[in-house]
C-alpha positions in Angstrom: -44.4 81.5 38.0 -40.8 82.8 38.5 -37.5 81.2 38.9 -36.3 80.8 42.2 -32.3 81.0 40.9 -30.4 80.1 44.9 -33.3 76.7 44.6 -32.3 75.9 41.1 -28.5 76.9 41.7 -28.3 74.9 45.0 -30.4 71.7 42.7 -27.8 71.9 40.4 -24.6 71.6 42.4 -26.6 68.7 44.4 -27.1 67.0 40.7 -23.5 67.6 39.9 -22.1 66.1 43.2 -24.8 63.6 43.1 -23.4 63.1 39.5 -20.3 63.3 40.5 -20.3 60.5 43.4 -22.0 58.4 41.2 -19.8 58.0 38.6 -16.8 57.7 41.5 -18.5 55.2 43.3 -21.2 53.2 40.8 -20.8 53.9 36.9 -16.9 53.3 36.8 -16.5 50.3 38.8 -19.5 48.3 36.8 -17.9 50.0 33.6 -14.6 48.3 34.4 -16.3 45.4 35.2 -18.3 44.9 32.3 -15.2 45.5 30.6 -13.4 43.1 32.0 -16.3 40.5 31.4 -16.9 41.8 28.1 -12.5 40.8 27.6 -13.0 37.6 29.0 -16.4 36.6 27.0 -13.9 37.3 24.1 -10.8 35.8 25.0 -13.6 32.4 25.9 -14.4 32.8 22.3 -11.5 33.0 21.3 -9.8 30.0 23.1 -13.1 28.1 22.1 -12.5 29.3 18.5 -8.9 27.9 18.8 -9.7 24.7 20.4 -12.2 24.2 17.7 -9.6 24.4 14.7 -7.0 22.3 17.5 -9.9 19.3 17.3 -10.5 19.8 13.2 -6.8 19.6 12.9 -6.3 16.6 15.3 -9.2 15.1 14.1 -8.1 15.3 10.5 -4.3 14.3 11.5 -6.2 11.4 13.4 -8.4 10.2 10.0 -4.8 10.2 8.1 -3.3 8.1 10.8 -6.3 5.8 10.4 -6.2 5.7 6.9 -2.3 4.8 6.9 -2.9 2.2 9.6 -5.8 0.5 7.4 -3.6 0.7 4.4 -0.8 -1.0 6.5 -2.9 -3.4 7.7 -4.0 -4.1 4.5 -0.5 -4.4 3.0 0.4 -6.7 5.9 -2.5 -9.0 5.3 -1.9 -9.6 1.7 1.7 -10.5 2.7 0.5 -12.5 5.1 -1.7 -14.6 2.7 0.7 -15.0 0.5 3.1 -16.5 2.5 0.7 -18.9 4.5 -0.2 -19.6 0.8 3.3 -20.2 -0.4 3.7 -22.4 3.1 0.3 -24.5 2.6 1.3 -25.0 -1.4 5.2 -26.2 0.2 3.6 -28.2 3.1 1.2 -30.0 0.2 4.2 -30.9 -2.1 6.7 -32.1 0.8 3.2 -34.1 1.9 2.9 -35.5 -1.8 6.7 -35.9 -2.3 6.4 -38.5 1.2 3.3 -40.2 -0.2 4.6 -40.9 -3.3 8.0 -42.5 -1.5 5.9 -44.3 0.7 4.0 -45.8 -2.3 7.0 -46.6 -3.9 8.6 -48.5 -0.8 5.1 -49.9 -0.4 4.6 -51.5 -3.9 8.3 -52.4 -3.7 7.8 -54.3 -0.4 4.8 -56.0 -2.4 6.7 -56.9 -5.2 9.3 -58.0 -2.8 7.1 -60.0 -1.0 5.4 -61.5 -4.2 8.2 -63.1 -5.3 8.9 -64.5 -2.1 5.6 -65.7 -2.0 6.4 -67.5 -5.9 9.7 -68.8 -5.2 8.4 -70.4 -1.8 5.2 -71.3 -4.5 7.8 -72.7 -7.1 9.4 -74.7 -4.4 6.3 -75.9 -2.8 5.1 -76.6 -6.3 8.6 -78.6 -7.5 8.1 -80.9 -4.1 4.5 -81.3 -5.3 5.4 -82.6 -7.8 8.4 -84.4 -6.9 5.9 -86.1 -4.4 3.2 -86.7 -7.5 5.9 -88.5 -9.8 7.2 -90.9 -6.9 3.6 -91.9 -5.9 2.6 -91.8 -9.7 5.8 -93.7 -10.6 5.7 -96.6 -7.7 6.0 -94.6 -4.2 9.1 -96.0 -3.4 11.0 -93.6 -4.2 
């Protein structure tokens, strides 16, 4: 077996231009394409990455604002009690304050009344008894 040199010499130049070509026309462009996938893949993550801490951020700001709001609410509720407390215990005393002046009118009305009633009795009572002497005493009075 011997070498045949112009066959290996002419095999050679064909790899290197083959070679060559290829790396022109193929390896380059899919290299600068899987570069430029491999930059977006990572600018992807890192947006995602940054949208993540965004939400834990805004979710956390979120659970404060809840937080205040509840204790607000809270806050406002108690207020709220106390005054419609404050207002029912006002309402009850203005509501006792006009019963007990309408039982005062009232039992002064009766007592009104009731003596009415025993000076029309006294009077009744004296002609009663006017009438009981002048039929007791002769009737012809």
């Amino acid at each position: 077996m011997t070498i045949d040199v112009p066959l290996l010499l002419w095999t050679l130049i064909s790899f290197t231009v083959f070679w060559f070509l290829l790396d022109r026309i193929l390896f380059r462009p899919v290299l600068r394409v899987m570069r430029a996938r491999k930059e977006k893949v990572t600018e992807g993550i890192e947006a995602g990455k940054a949208a993540e801490e965004s939400l834990r951020s805004k979710r956390e700001e979120g659970e404060r604002m809840l937080e205040a709001c509840r204790a607000e609410f809270a806050a406002r509720e108690k207020e709220i009690l106390a005054g419609a407390e404050s207002e029912a215990g006002r309402r009850l005393a203005v509501a006792r304050e006009e019963e007990e002046k309408r039982y005062l009118e009232e039992t002064e009305r009766i007592r009104a009344d009731r003596a009415a009633c025993e000076a029309a009795l006294d009077g009744a009572l004296a002609s009663l008894a006017e009438l009981a002497a002048d039929t007791l005493s002769g009737g012809d009075g």
